[in-house]
C-alpha positions, 0 to 999 in steps of 0.5 A, a space after each residue: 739378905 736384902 729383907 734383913 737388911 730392910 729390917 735392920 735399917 727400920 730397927 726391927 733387930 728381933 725379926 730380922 735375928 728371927 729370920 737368919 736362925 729360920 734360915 739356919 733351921 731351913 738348911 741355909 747357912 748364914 754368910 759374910 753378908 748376912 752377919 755384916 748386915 746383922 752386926 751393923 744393924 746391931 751397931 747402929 742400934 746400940 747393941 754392941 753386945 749382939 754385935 760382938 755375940 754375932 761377930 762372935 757366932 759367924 767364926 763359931 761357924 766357920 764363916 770368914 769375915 771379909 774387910 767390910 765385915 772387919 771394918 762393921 766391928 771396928 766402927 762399933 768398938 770406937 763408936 759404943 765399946 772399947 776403942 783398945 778393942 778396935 785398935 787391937 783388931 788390926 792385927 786379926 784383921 791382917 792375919 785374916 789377909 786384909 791389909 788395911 786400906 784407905 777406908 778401913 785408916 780413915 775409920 781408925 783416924 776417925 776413931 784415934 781424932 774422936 778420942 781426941 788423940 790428935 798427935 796419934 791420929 797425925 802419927 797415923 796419917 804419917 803410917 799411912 802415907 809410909 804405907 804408901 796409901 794416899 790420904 784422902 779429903 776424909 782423912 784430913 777433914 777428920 783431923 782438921 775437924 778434931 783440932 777445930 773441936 779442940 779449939 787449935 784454929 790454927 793447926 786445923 788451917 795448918 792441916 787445911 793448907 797441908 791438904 792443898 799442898 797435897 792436891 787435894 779438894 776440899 769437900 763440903 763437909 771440910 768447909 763447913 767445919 772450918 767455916 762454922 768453928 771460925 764463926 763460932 770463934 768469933 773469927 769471922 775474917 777467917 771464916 770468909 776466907 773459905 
């Protein structure tokens, strides 16, 4: 798994494909991890078709897909596919046993604020504090970042003092949006503020 892995990260797809089916012809079947790692290096590449047919071959052979597994999908039906498809994967995800966690919400929200959703991605941030999870700094940036791309200034600050409020720290990356769209807009007052 480890060189596949080193293959997939150099973008050599093709050998790394290679050596999970030499795997399979020398008797060794391919696991959770070795499809993870396959799946996610097709996603980072662009392929979302191998992605799919490999997701798709490891249920052909049994192998039960874990959370991270899910969550490789998900990341790549928002970034290259059909975000209907990554949406509609929450239920196959719980019959699998894997209720959602703060990571696999924070990638939905992500997904929802990309797709410019934001009524949907607070709707979500709210599920997921009924849920009894607690948001985290990625959760808010990624909503604070999407109403900043919007050009909605003042509820991304909003959603910034909503955060505080919450006891939770500004990352680096919530300060860099907030400052660098306050600069871009001209604001540069409110840019300083942070």
């Amino acid at each position: 798994n480890t060189l596949m892995d080193g293959l997939c990260r150099s973008g050599d797809l093709a050998v790394a494909r290679q050596l999970k089916n030499e795997m399979t012809n020398q008797g060794t079947c391919p696991d959770v991890f070795t499809y993870t790692i396959l799946v996610n290096g097709s996603c980072k590449a662009g392929n979302l078709s191998m992605a799919k047919e490999l997701f798709d071959e490891m249920l052909h052979r049994g192998v039960k897909p874990d959370r991270f597994a899910y969550n490789t999908r998900i990341v790549g039906e928002l970034t290259l596919g059909d975000p209907s498809k990554a949406f509609s994967m929450q239920e196959e995800i719980l019959a699998g046993g894997f209720p959602p966690d703060l990571f696999t919400y924070n990638i939905f929200v992500n997904g929802i604020c990309k797709l410019g959703n934001l009524d949907e991605a607070y709707t979500l941030l709210q599920k997921i504090v009924r849920d009894g999870i607690v948001p985290d700094h990625i959760t808010y940036t990624s909503i604070i970042h999407a109403h900043l791309e919007s050009g909605q200034l003042m509820k991304a600050r909003e959603v910034f003092y909503e955060m505080l409020s919450k006891g939770l720290s500004p990352s680096v990356i919530t300060y860099t949006v907030l400052i660098h769209a306050h600069a871009a807009k001209g604001r540069l007052e409110l840019a300083y503020m942070y």
